[in-house]
C-alpha positions as CSV (number, residue, x, y, z in Angstrom):
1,X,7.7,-13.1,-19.2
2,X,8.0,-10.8,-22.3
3,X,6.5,-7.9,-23.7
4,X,5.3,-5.3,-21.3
5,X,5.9,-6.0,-17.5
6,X,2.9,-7.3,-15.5
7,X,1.7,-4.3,-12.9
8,X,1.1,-5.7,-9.1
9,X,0.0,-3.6,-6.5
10,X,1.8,-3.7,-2.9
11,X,-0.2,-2.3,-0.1
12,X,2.3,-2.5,2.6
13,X,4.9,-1.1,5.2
14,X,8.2,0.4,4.5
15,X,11.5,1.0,6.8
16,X,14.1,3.2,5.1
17,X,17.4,0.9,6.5
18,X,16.9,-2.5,5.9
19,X,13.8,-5.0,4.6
20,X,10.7,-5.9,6.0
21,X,6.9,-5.0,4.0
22,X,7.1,-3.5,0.7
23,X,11.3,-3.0,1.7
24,X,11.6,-6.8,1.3
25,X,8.7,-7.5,-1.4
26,X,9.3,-4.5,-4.0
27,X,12.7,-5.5,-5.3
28,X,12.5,-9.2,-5.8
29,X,9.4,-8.3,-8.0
30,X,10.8,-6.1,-9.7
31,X,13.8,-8.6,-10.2
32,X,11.0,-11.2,-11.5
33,X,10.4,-8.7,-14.3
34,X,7.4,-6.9,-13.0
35,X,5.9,-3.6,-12.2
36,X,5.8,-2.5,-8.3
37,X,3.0,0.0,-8.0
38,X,4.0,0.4,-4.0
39,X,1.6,2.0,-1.2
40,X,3.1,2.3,2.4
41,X,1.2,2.2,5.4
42,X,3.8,3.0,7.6
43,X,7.1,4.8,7.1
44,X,9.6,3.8,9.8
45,X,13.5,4.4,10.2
46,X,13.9,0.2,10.6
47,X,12.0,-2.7,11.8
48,X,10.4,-3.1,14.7
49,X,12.7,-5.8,16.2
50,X,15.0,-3.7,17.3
51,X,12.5,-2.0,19.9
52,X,13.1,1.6,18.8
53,X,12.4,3.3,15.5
54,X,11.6,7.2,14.7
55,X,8.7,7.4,11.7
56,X,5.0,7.6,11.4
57,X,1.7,5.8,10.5
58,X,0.3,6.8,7.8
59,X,-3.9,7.2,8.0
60,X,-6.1,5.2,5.7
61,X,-7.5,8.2,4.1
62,X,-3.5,8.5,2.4
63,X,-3.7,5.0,1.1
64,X,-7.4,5.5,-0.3
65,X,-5.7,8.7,-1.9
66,X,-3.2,7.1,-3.5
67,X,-5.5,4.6,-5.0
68,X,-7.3,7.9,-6.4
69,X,-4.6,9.0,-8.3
70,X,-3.4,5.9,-9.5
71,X,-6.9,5.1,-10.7
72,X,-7.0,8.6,-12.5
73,X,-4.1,7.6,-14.8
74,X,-6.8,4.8,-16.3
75,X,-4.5,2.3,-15.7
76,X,-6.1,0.1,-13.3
77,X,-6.9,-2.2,-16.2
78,X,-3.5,-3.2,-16.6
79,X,-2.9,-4.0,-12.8
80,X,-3.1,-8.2,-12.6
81,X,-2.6,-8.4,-8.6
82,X,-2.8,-6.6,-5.5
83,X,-0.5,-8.0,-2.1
84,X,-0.9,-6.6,0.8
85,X,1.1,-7.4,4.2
86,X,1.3,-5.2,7.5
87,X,-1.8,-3.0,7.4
88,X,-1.8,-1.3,11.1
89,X,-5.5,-0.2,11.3
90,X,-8.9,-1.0,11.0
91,X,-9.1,1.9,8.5
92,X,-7.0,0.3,6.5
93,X,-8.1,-3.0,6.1
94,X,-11.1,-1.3,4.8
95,X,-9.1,0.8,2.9
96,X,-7.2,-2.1,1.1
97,X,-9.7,-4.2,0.7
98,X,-11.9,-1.3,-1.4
99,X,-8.4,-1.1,-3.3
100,X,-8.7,-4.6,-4.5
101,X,-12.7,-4.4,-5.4
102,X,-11.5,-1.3,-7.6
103,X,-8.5,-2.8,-9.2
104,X,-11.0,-5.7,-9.7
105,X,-13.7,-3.4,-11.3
106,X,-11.2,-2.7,-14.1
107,X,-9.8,-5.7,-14.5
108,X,-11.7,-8.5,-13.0
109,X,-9.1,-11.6,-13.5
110,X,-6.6,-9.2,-11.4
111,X,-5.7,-11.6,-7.9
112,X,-5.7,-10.6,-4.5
113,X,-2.6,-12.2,-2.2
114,X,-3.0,-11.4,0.9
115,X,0.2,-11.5,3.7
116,X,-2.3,-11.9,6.8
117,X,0.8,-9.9,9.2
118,X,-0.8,-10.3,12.5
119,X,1.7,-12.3,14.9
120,X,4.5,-15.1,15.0
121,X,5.2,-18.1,17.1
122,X,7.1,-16.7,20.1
123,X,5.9,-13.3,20.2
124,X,2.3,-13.5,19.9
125,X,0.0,-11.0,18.5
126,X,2.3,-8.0,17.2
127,X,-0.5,-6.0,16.1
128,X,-3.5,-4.1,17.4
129,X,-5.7,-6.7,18.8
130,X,-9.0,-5.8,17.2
131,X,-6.6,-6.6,13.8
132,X,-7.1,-10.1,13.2
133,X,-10.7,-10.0,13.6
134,X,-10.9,-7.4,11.0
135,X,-8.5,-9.1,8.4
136,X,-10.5,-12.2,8.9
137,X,-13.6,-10.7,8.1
138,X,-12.8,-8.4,5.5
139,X,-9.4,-9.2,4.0
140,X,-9.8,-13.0,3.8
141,X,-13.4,-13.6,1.8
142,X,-11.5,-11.4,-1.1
143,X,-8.7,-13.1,-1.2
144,X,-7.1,-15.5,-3.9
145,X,-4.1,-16.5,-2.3
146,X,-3.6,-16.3,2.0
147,X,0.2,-16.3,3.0
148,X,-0.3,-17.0,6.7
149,X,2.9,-18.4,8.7
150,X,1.7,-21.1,11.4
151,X,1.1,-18.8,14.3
152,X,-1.5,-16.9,11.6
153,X,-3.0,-20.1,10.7
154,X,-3.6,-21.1,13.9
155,X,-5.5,-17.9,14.6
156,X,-7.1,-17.5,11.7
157,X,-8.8,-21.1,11.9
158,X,-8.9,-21.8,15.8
159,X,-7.0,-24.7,14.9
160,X,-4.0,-26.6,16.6
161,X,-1.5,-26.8,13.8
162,X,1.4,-29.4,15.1
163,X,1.1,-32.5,12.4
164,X,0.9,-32.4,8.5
165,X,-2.5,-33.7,8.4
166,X,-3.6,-30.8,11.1
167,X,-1.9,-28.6,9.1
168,X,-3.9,-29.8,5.7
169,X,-7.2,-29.3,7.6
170,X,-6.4,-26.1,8.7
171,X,-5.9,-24.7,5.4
172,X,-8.4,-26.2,4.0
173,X,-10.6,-24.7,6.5
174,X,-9.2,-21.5,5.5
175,X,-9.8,-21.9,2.1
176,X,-13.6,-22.3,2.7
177,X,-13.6,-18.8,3.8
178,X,-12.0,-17.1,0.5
179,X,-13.2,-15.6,-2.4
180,X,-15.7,-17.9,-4.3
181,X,-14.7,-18.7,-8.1
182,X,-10.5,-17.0,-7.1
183,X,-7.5,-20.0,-6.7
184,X,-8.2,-19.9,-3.0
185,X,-4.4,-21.0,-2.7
186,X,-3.4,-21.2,0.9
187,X,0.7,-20.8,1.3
188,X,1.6,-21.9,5.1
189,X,4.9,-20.8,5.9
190,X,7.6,-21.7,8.7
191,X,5.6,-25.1,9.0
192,X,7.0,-27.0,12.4
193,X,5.5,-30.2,12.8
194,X,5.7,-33.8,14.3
195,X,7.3,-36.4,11.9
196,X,9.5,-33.7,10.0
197,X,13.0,-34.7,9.6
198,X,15.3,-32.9,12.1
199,X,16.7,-29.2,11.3
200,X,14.4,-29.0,8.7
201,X,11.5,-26.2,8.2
202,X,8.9,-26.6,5.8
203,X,5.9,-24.9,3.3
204,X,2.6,-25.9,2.0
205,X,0.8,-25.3,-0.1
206,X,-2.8,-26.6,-0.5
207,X,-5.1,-26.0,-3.7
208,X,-7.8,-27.0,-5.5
209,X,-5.4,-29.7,-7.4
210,X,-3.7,-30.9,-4.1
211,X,-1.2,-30.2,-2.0
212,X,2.2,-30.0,-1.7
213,X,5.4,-29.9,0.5
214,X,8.7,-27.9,0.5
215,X,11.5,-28.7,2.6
216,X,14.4,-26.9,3.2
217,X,17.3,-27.2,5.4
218,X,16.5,-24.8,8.7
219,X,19.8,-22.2,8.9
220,X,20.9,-21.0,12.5
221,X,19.5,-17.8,12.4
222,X,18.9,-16.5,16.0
223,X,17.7,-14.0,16.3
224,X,15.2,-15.0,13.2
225,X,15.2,-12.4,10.2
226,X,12.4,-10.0,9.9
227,X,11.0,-9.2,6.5
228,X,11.1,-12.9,5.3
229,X,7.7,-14.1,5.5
230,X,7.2,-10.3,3.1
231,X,9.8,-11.5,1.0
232,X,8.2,-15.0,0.9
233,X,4.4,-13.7,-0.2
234,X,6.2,-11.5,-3.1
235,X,8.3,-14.3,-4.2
236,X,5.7,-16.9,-4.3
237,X,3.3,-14.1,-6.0
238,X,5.5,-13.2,-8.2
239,X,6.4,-16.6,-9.4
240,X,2.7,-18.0,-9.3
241,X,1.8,-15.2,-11.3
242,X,4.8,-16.3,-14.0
243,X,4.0,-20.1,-13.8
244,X,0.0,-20.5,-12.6
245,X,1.3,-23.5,-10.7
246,X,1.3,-23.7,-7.2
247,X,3.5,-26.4,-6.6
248,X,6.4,-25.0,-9.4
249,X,6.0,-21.3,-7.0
250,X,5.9,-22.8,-4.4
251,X,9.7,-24.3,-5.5
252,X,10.7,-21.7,-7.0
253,X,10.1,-18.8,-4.1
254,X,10.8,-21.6,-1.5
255,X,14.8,-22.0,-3.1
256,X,15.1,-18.3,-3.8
257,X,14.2,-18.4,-0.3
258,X,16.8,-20.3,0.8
259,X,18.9,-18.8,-1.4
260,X,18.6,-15.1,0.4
261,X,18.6,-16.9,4.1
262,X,22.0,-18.6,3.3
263,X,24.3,-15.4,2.4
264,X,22.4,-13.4,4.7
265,X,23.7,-16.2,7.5
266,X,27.1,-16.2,5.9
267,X,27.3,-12.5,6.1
268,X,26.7,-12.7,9.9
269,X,24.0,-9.6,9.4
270,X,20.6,-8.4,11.1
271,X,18.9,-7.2,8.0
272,X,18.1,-9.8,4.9
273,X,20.1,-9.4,2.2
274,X,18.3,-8.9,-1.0
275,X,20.3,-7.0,-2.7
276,X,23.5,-9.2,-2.5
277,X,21.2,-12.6,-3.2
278,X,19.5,-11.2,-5.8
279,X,20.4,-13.5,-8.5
280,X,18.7,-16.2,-6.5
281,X,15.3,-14.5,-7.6
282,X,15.6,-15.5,-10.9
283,X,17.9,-19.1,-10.4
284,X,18.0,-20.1,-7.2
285,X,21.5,-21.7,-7.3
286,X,19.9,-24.8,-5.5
287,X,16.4,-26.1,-6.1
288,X,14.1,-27.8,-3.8
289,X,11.2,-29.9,-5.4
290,X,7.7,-29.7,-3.8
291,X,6.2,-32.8,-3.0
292,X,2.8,-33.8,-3.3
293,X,1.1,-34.7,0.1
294,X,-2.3,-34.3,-1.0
């Protein structure tokens, strides 16, 4: 990337100690070389995991404010993506996906990735239950790229995702439902499937070119980190945006991945560590090729 930094818009949550929403995504776009312009929907002292926190959330009418101002700089033009991850309410939903139609009036190549944050295998539905309804119905027709983990795949779709090939027809599925003429890239993260080698954990991604496969070795990380499937849509953003090849993002963010996930194991710590692994971002010190499945 040279010349002037490419501007992405993150329409997400933020804790003040440690990383999950735009606290996990911001910095390793940043560290890819672009512009952050970040929203919160939340503002919490930490993540929810730990099953207390102190902080507030933040209305829609704050985030359709901020929009406001941003737009009244006239630099809209000059934003090339909007992510969005944990949204909270129905408000906004509605107010993130009228972000993206007005980044999209100014610039109309600008893409939309959308982190569909609704639940995780294990603990269900984390967020309101009228949520994933909403982000189906809204969020997913104007999306380009859909960063759902399995759980959110599985929702999203009504589909049983436990093989590869149910795992292919779920995302195509899902890919019928995005925005006509975008990418419509589907990412499916934390894949665990039949036939998968042993200690293993895998991503996919499926595109109008194919599909493709990522494995990585699966480190013993219990409880599992919060803020990695955030860091995950940034990175893969991020790196799709630099390459506009699925399957070199998809390696790329998938071994910076790995990268962050093994020195947050060696440090024996709760919170991700981006800051320390932050070199991996850039050159993951070990690369994992993405295979072609389909």
């Amino acid at each position: 990337m040279t010349g002037t930094p490419q501007n992405i818009l993150s329409i997400q949550s933020w804790v003040s100690f440690g990383h999950v929403g735009n606290a996990a995504a911001v910095f390793p776009l940043q560290r890819l070389g672009f512009e952050v312009w970040a929203i919160h929907t939340v503002q919490f002292s930490n993540h929810t995991g730990y099953g207390a926190w102190t902080g507030a959330v933040f209305p829609p009418e704050a985030v359709a404010e901020l929009i406001d101002g941003i737009e009244a700089r006239g630099v809209l033009p000059g934003c090339g993506a909007i992510l969005s991850g944990y949204m909270g309410s129905e408000g906004t939903v509605a107010a993130v996906v009228d972000a993206v139609r007005r980044v999209r009036g100014a610039n109309p190549g600008a893409l939309y990735a959308c982190d569909p944050v609704m639940g995780d295998v294990g603990r269900g539905v984390f967020v309101r239950p009228e949520l994933p309804d909403l982000i189906a119905a809204q969020a997913i027709p104007e999306a380009d790229i859909v960063t759902p983990n399995q759980f959110e795949l599985e929702l999203l779709t009504g589909r049983t995702v436990d093989t590869l090939e149910h795992a292919l027809e779920a995302a195509r599925a899902l890919r019928e439902r995005m925005r006509a003429g975008g990418p419509r890239v589907v990412l499916l993260t934390s894949l665990v499937r039949s036939g998968a080698p042993e200690n293993s954990i895998e991503t996919l991604v499926v595109t109008d070119d194919g599909a493709w496969l990522c494995r990585t070795p699966l480190l013993p990380l219990d409880p599992p980190r919060n803020g990695t499937g955030d860091a995950i849509a940034a990175l893969f953003l991020g790196q799709y945006l630099k390459t506009g090849q699925a399957a070199q993002a998809l390696s790329l963010s998938m071994s910076a991945l790995f990268g962050l996930l093994s020195r947050t194991h060696a440090a024996g710590t709760r919170e991700i560590q981006l800051v320390a692994a932050q070199d991996e971002f850039v050159k993951p010190a070990r690369l994992f090729e993405a295979q072609q499945v389909g």
